[in-house]
Every structure is written in structure tokens, then in C-alpha cells.
MARROMI-372226 format. One record per residue (C-alpha): residue number from 1; residue in three letters; y, x, z. Coordinates in nm, 3 decimals. Last residue first. Example, Ala and Ser with C-alpha at 12.3 -4.5 7.8 and 13.67 -1.06 7.14 Angstrom:
residues 2
  seq  type       py       px       pz
    2   Ser   -0.106    1.367    0.714
    1   Ala   -0.450    1.230    0.780
end
This chain:
residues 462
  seq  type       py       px       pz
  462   Unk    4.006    9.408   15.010
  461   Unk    4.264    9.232   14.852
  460   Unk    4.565    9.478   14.857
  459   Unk    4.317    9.735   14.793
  458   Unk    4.279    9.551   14.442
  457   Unk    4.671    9.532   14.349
  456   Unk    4.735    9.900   14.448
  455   Unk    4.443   10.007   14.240
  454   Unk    4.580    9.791   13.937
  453   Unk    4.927    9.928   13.975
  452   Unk    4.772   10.294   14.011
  451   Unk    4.607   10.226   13.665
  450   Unk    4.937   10.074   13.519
  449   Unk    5.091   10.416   13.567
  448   Unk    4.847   10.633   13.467
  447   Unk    4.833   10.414   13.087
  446   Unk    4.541   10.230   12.988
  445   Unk    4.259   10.396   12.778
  444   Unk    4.151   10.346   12.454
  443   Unk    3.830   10.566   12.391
  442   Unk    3.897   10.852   12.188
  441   Unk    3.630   11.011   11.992
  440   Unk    3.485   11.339   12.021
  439   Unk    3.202   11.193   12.178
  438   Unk    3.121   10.969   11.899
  437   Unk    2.986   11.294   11.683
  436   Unk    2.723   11.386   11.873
  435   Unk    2.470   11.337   11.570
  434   Unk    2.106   11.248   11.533
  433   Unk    2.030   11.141   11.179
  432   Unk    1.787   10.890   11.108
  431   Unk    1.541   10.900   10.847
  430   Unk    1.487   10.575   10.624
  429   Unk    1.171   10.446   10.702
  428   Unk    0.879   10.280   10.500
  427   Unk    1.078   10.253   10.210
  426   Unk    0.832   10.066   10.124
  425   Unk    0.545    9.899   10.249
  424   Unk    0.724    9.537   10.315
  423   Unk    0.561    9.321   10.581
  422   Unk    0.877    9.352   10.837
  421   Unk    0.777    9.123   11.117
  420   Unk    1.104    9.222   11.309
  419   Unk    1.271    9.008   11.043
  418   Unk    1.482    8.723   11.159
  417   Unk    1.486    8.810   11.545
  416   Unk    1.698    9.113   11.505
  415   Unk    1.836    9.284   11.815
  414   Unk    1.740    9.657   11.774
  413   Unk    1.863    9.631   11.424
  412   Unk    1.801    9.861   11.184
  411   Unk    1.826    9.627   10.898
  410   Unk    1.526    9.658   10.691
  409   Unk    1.304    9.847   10.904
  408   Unk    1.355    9.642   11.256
  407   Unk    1.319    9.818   11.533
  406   Unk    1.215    9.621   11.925
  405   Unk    1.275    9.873   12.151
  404   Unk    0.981   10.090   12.394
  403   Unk    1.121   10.270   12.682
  402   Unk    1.050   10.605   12.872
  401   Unk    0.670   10.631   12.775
  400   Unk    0.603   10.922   13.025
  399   Unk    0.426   11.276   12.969
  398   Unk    0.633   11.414   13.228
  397   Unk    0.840   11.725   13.040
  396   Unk    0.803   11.519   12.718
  395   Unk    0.960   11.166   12.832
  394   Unk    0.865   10.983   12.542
  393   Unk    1.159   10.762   12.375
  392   Unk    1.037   10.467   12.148
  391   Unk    1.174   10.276   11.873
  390   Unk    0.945    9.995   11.729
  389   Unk    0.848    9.858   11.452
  388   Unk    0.616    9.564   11.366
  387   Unk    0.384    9.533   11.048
  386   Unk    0.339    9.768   10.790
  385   Unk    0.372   10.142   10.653
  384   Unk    0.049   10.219   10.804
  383   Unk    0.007    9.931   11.108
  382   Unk    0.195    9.834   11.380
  381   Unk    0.451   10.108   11.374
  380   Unk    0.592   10.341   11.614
  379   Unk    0.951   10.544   11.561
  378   Unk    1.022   10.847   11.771
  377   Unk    1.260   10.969   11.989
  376   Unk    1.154   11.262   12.242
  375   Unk    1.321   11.341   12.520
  374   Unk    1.265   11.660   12.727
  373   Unk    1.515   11.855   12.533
  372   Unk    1.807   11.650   12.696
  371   Unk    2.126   11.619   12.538
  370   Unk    2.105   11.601   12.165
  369   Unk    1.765   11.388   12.220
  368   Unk    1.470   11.506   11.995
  367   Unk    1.349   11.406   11.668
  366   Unk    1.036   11.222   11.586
  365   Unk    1.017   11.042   11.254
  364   Unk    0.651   10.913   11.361
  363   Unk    0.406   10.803   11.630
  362   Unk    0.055   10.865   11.584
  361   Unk   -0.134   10.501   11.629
  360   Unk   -0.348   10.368   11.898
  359   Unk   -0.453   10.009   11.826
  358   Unk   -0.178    9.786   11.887
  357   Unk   -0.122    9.507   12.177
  356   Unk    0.233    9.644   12.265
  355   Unk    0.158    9.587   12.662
  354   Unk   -0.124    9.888   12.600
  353   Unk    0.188   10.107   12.521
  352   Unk    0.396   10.003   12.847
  351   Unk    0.121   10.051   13.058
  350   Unk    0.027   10.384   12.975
  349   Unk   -0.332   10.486   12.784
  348   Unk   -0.146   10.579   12.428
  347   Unk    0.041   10.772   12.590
  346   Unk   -0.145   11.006   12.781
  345   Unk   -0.398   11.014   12.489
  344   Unk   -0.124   11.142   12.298
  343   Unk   -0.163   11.475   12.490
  342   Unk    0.121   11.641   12.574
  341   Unk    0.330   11.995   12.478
  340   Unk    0.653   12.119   12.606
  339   Unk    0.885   12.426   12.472
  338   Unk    0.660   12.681   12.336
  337   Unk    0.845   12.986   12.239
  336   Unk    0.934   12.991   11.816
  335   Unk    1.080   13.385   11.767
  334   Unk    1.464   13.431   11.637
  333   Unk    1.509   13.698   11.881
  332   Unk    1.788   13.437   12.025
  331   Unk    1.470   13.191   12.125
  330   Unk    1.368   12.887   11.873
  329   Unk    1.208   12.631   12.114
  328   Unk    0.903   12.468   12.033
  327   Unk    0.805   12.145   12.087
  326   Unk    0.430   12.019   12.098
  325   Unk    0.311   11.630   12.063
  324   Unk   -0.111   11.631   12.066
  323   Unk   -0.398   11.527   11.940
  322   Unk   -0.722   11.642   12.111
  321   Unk   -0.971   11.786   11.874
  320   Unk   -1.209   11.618   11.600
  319   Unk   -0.924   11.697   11.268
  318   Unk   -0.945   12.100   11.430
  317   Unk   -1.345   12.078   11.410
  316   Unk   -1.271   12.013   11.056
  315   Unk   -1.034   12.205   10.990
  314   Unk   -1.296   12.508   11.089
  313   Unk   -1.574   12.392   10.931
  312   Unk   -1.330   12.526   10.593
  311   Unk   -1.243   12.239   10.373
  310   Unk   -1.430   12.149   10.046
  309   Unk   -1.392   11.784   10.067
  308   Unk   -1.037   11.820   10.032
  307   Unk   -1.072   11.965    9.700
  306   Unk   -1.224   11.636    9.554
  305   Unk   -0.864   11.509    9.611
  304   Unk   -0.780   11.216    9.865
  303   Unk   -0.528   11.028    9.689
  302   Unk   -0.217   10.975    9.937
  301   Unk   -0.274   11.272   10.137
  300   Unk   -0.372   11.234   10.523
  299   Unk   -0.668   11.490   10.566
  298   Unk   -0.508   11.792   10.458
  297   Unk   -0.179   11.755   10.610
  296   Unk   -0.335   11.728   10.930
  295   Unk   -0.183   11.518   11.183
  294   Unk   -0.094   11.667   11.546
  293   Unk    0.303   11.606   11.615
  292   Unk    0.472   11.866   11.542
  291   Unk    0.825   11.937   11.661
  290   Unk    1.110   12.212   11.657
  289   Unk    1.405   12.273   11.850
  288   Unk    1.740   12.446   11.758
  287   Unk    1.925   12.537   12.122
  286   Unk    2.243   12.379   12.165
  285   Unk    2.176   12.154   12.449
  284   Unk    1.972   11.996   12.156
  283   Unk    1.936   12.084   11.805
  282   Unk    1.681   11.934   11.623
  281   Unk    1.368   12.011   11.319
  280   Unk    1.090   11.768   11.277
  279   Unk    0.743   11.727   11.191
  278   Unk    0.516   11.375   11.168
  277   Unk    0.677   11.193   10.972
  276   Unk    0.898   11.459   10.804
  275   Unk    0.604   11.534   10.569
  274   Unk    0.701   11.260   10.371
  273   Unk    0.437   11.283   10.089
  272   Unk    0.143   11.502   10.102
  271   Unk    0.055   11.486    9.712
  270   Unk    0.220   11.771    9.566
  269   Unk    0.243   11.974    9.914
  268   Unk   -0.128   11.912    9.939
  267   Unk   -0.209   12.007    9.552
  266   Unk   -0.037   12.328    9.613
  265   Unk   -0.229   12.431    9.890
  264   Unk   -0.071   12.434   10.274
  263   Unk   -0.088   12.752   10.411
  262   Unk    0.183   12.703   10.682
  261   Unk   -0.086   12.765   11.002
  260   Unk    0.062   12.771   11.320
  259   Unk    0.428   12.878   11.434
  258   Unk    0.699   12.775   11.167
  257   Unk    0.812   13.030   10.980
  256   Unk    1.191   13.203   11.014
  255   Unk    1.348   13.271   10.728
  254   Unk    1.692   13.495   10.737
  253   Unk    2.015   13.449   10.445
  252   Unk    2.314   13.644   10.508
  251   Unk    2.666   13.488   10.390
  250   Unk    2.923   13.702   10.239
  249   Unk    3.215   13.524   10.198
  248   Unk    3.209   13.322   10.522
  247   Unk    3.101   13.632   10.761
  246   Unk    2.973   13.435   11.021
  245   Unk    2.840   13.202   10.771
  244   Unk    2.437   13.323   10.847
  243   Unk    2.239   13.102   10.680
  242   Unk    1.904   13.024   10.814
  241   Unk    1.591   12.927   10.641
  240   Unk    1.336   12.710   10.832
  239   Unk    0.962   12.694   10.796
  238   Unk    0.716   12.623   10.533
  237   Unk    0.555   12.302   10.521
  236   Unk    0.890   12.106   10.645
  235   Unk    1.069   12.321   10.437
  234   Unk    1.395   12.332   10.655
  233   Unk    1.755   12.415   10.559
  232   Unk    1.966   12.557   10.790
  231   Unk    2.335   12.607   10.808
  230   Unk    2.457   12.892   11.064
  229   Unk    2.723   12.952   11.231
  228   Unk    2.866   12.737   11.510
  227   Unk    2.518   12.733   11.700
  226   Unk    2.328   12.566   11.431
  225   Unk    2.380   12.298   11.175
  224   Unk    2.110   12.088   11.009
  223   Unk    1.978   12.080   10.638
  222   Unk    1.653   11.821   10.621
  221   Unk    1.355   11.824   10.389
  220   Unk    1.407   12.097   10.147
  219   Unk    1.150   12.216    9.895
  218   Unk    1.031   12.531    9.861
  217   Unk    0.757   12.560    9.648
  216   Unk    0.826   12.950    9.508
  215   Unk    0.946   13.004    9.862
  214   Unk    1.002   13.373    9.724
  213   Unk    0.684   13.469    9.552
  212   Unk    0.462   13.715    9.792
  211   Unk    0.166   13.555    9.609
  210   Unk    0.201   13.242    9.761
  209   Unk    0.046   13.252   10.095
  208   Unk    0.280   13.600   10.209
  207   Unk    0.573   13.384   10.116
  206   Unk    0.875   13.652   10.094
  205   Unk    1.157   13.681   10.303
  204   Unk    1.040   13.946   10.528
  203   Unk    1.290   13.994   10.815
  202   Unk    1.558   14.264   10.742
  201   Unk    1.815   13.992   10.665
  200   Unk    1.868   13.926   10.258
  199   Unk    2.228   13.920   10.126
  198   Unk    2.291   13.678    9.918
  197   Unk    2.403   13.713    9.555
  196   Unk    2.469   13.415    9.333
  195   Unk    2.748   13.278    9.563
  194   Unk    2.937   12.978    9.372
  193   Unk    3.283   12.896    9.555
  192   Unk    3.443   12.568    9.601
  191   Unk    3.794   12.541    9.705
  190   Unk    4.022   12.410    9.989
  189   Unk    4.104   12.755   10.112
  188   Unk    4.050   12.728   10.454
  187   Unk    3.836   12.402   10.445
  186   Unk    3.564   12.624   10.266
  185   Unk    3.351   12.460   10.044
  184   Unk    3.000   12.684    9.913
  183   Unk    2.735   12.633    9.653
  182   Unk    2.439   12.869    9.777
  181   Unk    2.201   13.093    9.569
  180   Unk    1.886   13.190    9.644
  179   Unk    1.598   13.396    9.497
  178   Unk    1.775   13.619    9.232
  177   Unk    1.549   13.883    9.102
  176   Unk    1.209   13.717    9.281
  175   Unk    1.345   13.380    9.111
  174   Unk    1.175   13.123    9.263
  173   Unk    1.519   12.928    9.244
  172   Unk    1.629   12.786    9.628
  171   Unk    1.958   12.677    9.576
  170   Unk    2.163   12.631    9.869
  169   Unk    2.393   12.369    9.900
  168   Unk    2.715   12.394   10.149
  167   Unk    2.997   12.202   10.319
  166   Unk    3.218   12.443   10.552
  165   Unk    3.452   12.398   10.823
  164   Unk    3.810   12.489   10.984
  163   Unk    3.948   12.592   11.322
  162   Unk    3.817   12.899   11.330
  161   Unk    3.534   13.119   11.530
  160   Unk    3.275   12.910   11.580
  159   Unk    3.254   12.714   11.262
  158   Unk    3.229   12.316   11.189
  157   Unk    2.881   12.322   10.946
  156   Unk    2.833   12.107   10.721
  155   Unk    2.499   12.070   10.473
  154   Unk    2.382   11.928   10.144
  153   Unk    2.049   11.983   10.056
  152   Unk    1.964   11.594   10.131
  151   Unk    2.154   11.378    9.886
  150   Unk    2.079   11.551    9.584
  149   Unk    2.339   11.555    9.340
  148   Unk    2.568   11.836    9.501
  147   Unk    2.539   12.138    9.239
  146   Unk    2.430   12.118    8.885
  145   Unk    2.205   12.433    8.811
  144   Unk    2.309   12.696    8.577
  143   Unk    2.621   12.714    8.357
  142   Unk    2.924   12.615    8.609
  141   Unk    3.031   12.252    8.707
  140   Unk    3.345   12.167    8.834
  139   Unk    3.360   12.052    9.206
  138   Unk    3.547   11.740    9.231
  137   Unk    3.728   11.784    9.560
  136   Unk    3.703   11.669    9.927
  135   Unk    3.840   11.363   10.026
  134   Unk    3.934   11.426   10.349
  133   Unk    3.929   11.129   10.651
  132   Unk    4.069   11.057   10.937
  131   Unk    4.053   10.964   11.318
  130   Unk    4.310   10.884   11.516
  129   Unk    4.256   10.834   11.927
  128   Unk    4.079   11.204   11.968
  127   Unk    3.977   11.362   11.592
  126   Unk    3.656   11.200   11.466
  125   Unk    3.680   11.405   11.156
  124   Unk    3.484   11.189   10.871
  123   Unk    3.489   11.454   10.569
  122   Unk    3.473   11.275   10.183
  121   Unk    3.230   11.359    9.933
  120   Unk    3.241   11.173    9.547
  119   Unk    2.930   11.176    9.348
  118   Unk    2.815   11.446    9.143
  117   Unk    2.883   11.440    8.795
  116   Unk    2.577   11.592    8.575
  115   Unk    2.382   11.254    8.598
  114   Unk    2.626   11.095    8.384
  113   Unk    2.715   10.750    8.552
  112   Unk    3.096   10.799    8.574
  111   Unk    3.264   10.687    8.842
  110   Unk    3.453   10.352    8.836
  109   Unk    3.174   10.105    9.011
  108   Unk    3.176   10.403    9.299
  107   Unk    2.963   10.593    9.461
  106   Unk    3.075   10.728    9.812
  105   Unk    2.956   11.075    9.973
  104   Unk    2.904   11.177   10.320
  103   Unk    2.991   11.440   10.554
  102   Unk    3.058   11.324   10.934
  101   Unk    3.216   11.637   11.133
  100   Unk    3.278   11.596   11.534
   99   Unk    3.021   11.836   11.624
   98   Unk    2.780   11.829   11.282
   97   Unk    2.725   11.571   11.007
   96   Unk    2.499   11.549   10.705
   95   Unk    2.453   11.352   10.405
   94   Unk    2.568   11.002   10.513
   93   Unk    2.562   10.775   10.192
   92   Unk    2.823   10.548   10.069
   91   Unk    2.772   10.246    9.843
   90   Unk    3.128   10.071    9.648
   89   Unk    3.128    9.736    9.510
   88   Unk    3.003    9.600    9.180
   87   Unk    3.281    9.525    8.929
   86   Unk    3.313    9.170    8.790
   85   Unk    3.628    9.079    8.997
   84   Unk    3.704    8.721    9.052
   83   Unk    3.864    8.781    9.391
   82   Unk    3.957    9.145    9.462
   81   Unk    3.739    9.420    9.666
   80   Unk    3.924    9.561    9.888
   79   Unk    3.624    9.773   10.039
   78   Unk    3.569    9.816   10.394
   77   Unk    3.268   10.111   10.380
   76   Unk    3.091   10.089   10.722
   75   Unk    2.907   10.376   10.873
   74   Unk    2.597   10.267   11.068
   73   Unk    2.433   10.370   11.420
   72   Unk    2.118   10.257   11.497
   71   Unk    1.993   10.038   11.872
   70   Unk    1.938   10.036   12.180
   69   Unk    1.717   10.342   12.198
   68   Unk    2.025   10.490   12.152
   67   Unk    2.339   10.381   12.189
   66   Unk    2.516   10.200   11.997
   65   Unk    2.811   10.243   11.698
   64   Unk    2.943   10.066   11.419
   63   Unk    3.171   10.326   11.256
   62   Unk    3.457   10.277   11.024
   61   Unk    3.577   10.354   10.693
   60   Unk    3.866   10.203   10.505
   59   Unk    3.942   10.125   10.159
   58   Unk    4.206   10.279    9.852
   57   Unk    4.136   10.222    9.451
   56   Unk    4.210   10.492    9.236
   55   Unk    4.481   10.778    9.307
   54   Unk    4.196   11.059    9.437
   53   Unk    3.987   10.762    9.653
   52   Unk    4.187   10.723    9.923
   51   Unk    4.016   10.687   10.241
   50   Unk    4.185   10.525   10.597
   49   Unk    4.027   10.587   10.928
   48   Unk    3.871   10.369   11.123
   47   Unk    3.665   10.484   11.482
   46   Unk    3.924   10.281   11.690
   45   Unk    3.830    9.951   11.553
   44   Unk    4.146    9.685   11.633
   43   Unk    4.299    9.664   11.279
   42   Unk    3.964    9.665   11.091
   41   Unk    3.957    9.311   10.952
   40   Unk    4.345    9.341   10.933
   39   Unk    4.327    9.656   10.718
   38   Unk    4.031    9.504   10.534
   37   Unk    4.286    9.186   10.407
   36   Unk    4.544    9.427   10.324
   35   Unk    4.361    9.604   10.056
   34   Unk    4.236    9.313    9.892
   33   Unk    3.985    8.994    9.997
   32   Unk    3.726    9.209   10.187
   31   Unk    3.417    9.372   10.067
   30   Unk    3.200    9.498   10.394
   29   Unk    2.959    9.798   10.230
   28   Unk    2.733    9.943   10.445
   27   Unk    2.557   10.244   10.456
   26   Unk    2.264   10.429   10.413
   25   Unk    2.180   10.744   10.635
   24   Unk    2.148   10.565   10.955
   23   Unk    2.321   10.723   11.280
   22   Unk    2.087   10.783   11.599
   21   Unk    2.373   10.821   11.806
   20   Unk    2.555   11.074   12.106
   19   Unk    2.765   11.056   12.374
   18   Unk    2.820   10.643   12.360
   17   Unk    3.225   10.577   12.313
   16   Unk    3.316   10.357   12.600
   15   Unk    3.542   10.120   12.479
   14   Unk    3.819    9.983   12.727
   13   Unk    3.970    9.663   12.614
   12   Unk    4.340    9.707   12.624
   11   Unk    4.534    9.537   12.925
   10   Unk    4.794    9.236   12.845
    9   Unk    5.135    9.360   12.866
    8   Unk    5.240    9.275   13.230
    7   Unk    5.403    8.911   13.265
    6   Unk    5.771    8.906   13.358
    5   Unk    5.915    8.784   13.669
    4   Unk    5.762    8.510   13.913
    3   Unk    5.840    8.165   13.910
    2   Unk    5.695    8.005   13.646
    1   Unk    5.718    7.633   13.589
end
């Protein structure tokens, strides 16, 4: 029989939100049994937030988060999907994401499959204890170019200087008359905006190793967010182009090159796929960082052309050197200052690497840490394209292997056992995004008062 008054309300788990993620562009669709059957399932997640998808069917979205080098970060899509139906659930892709901003966009079985309608884009905020989301909307084709149908151009940026955002595409044409032009949301007014004119900064724009064309092969690899106003899209061959939204409706355009040699021939940026393996472009402690891990363009293509054999002595002797990991740090003159730079055979001749039993391979995908320049996250592979994977983080500053996980290329799980041994060639990774958007999250806490009850309680037993 019980004696003693009323129970206290049973305490909330605490969930510590990690500060930052590696967060998976692809993600994952959990169909549940109707509407109310993925409320339940997602009743006690604290990143959900409801979606409705402009008067058709509603869902929820939530995070699975870890943190890194544990494991990678995944948006879910709970879908309601209904027994018996013949319609193919929903996919959602993250395009971008910056402070506590998550952009991505949802096809659905309902949309149209014309390859003029872009799919839909919603705005994760991870707003404190009660996240949401905003549907943003359809954005109506003009004559010229259709807008927001490539995954990667897309960009967000959470301003400065206001509490509101913007989602942009810039349009790189070749044009010398009209070289750029940018597809523009603004949160403030809720609508899209075409800008055909930008204004130019006083830095040369033009590609001195093209004919002084405008970027007339630019292609963009990755669009980040920078120091509450710009967007920036990166040519991985090229450099990165920065757009200034400090004045939202007249944005200023400046290109900064990447230090070294950006001459790449035609037939190299043609055949030279994924770039990105082996160059990268972060912002950490709020400073935009860039790295290149030695591996000549030239000599890696896909078919070796007979063009390659006619390289200057000069590559050549550069293909014999040392290899090397170098970060750069982009100063306020807009200048690239050398960060940190190691030799990989410091690496490859550590402990923990020689444990691996692998022959000594570049490492790939790097990015660096959102908190601590001198870590660098990179993914290692067996073999090309095959074999193990696993996710390592290189102390930069002391030329240390940090930790090596276990990283599985088909599910991006730090703790699979079923298929580690990934044999498949391709995709042979799917870029992560670093974001810092789980800090901004609330983690349930208990209340003051029960805290100084539980504090009272243990000194009473010590």
C-alpha cells in the first residue's frame, strides 16, 4: 500500500541537441497508416514540425540527428500514406541550409511531371522548443531560363540586419551583355523577384583563361552562405562568386579566384567529373574556408585524352611532388591567406591509418568543422569508388588522424553491419552538408523548480 503523497510527474528525457551535423542531402520517406497515425509516430520528436502541402495532402518533417564523426544527419518525410493506395510516396531533397534555416524541396506523386515546374520548397526554421515549416510559393515562370530545377544552385541566406531570409539562384549566362542574373525570395514580401541587372564590384569579373568571356564554363558545385550577407556559389575549377544582399534589391556580384593555377582546358572540365572530391568550400567560426587536397585534374579524367600526353614538364614534375592538404582562409580584403597545410605522408604513416590495412589513398569530400578550422572531415575509401568507407577527421593544425568511423555509402550509417562492404561504383558519395542548424533547437528541459527538488534530494544522500 502506499503511504506517501502523490507521485511527481515523471521527468522528461533530456536531449542534447549536437552543435553542429554532417546532414545528407537525400531523404527519407517513413509512410504511416494516415495522417493521425504519423502524428503519433512523431509525437515525442522535438525537431517535427507540421507541412501542408498548399490544400493537398498534409505530413510531418523531422530530423534524425548525430554527431559527427558518429554518424549522418537525415531529414525524415512522415507521409500519411493510406492503405491500398497506388500512388508512390513523397522524396524530399535538402538544397541548402544556413544558421537555423533548412531549405529543401519535396516531390510529390500529385505534381506535375513537366520539366518546366519546379518542385515544391518548404523553409525548416528550427525555432527554440517549436519548430515549423513555410511552404514557400510556386514561382511562375518568365520567358528565359526556368528557375529552381536544379538541386544545387539554390541558396539561403538568414540576413544580418533583419529578421527575415532569402532563397536565391543565380544564372550564370555567358552573356558578356548580361552575364548573371539571380532568381530572388524575400521572406519580407513573400514574393519572387527576377534581377536581370547586377551590379558588377570593381574587381575584374572576367575569365582572363577564356578569352576574357564571363565564366563562359561556369558551372556551380555548391552555393553556401556567408557572414549574414552574402550567397556564394563556387566553380570548383574557377573560384567563388559572391553576392552581396546587403542591399536586397540591388544585389552586387564580386569573384574571387581560387589561389593556384584555374586554367583547366575545356576537355578537363568536360571530362573531370566530381571535382568536389578533392576541393571544397566551408564556413567555420564564421570565416569562409577553402580546401585542396593535391590531385591533378589533368591526370585523373575518366578517359585519358591524347591531349594529356602533351602536358608542360612542368605538371609533370608537379604530379612527382609531395601531396599535400592546404586550407586557405578568405581575409576581409577578399584575398585567400594560407590557413594550414600537411603532408599526406604524415597520415598515411600514423597508427591509426596503417590499422585500416589499405594502400595509401587521397582522401575525399573534405569539408571543414563549423567550429574549429583545424578539423578536417573527409571520407576514405578502400579502393576507387569501391570497397569499405570510412569517415575520418584530421587534425590540420597537428597533422593528427583524430578518429577513423566505420561509413557506409548506401545508408550512411556509422553503425551498419549489413553493408559496410559496399561493392557498388555508383553514386560513389552523396555530398554532405555541414550545417549548425541543431543548435538553435530546444532541448526539453525540466522545470527550475523540480531541478532544485532533485539537488535537494541528492545532497540529502551524499
Amino acid at each position: 500500500m502506499a503511504t506517501g503523497g502523490a507521485p511527481e510527474p515523471e521527468e522528461e528525457t533530456v536531449v542534447v541537441f549536437p552543435d553542429w551535423v554532417m546532414l545528407g542531402r537525400i531523404g527519407r520517406t517513413r509512410c504511416h497508416n494516415g495522417l493521425d497515425a504519423a502524428r503519433v509516430a512523431v509525437n515525442k520528436n522535438k525537431t517535427t514540425a507540421p507541412l501542408d502541402m498548399n490544400g493537398g495532402p498534409s505530413c510531418y518533417v523531422s530530423f534524425t540527428l548525430a554527431a559527427p564523426p558518429k554518424g549522418v544527419s537525415y531529414l525524415n518525410v512522415h507521409w500519411p500514406e493510406e492503405q491500398g493506395s497506388a500512388l508512390s510516396p513523397a522524396y524530399a531533397y535538402v538544397r541548402a541550409a544556413d544558421k537555423d534555416l533548412v531549405l529543401f524541396d519535396i516531390s510529390t506523386p500529385t505534381q506535375t511531371d513537366s520539366y518546366l515546374v519546379p518542385p515544391d520548397l518548404f523553409v525548416y526554421t528550427a525555432a527554440g522548443s517549436s519548430p515549423s515549416v513555410q511552404r514557400l510559393p510556386p514561382f511562375t515562370r518568365e520567358r528565359g531560363r526556368a528557375f529552381l530545377m536544379g538541386s544545387l544552385p539554390t541558396g539561403i541566406l538568414r540576413l544580418k540586419t533583419a529578421d527575415r531570409y532569402i532563397v536565391a539562384e543565380l544564372n550564370v549566362t555567358g552573356n558578356p551583355s548580361m552575364p548573371a542574373e539571380l532568381c530572388v525570395f524575400n521572406s519580407g514580401t513573400g514574393k519572387w523577384k527576377i534581377i536581370h541587372k547586377i551590379k558588377m564590384s570593381t574587381t575584374q569579373l572576367q575569365d582572363q583563361s577564356n578569352g576574357c568571356h564571363f565564366f563562359h564554363l561556369w558551372s556551380t558545385h555548391q552555393v553556401l552562405a556567408f557572414d549574414g550577407r552574402f550567397l556564394c556559389w563556387v566553380d570548383y575549377f574557377t573560384g567563388v562568386l559572391l553576392c552581396d544582399f546587403s542591399t536586397i534589391d540591388s544585389p552586387a556580384l564580386r569573384f574571387v579566384p581560387f589561389p593556384g593555377e584555374n586554367d583547366y582546358h575545356n576537355e578537363v572540365r568536360l571530362e573531370s567529373y566530381y571535382p568536389e572530391r578533392y576541393r571544397s568550400v566551408s564556413v567555420s567560426q564564421g570565416k569562409m574556408r577553402f580546401v585542396h587536397i593535391d590531385k591533378d585534374f589533368h591526370d585523373r579524367i575518366h578517359y585519358r585524352s591524347r591531349w594529356v600526353q602533351q602536358l608542360p614538364e612542368r605538371k609533370r614534375q608537379q604530379q612527382q611532388a609531395r601531396q599535400r592538404i592546404t586550407i586557405w582562409t578568405l581575409s576581409s580584403e577578399f584575398q585567400w591567406e594560407l590557413h594550414r597545410v600537411i603532408n599526406l605522408d604524415c597520415l598515411w604513416a600514423q597508427r591509426g591509418y596503417e590499422a585500416l590495412g589499405i594502400p595509401q589513398r587521397l582522401p575525399e569530400f573534405p569539408f571543414i568543422n563549423p567550429d574549429d578550422p583545424d578539423v578536417l572531415c573527409c571520407l576514405l575509401r578502400e579502393k576507387e569508388f569501391r570497397g569499405k568507407a570510412w569517415t575520418i577527421m584530421v587534425d590540420m593544425k597537428h597533422a593528427y588522424l583524430r578518429s577513423c568511423t566505420p561509413y557506409c555509402m548506401k545508408c550512411a550509417d556509422a553503425e551498419c553491419g549489413g553493408c559496410v562492404d559496399d561493392g557498388s561504383r555508383f553514386p560513389p558519395y552523396v555530398q554532405l552538408l555541414p550545417t549548425v542548424f541543431s543548435k538553435y533547437l530546444e532541448s526539453p528541459t525540466t522545470s527550475k523548480e523540480r531541478k532544485k527538488k532533485r539537488k535537494r534530494k541528492a545532497n540529502r544522500h551524499t
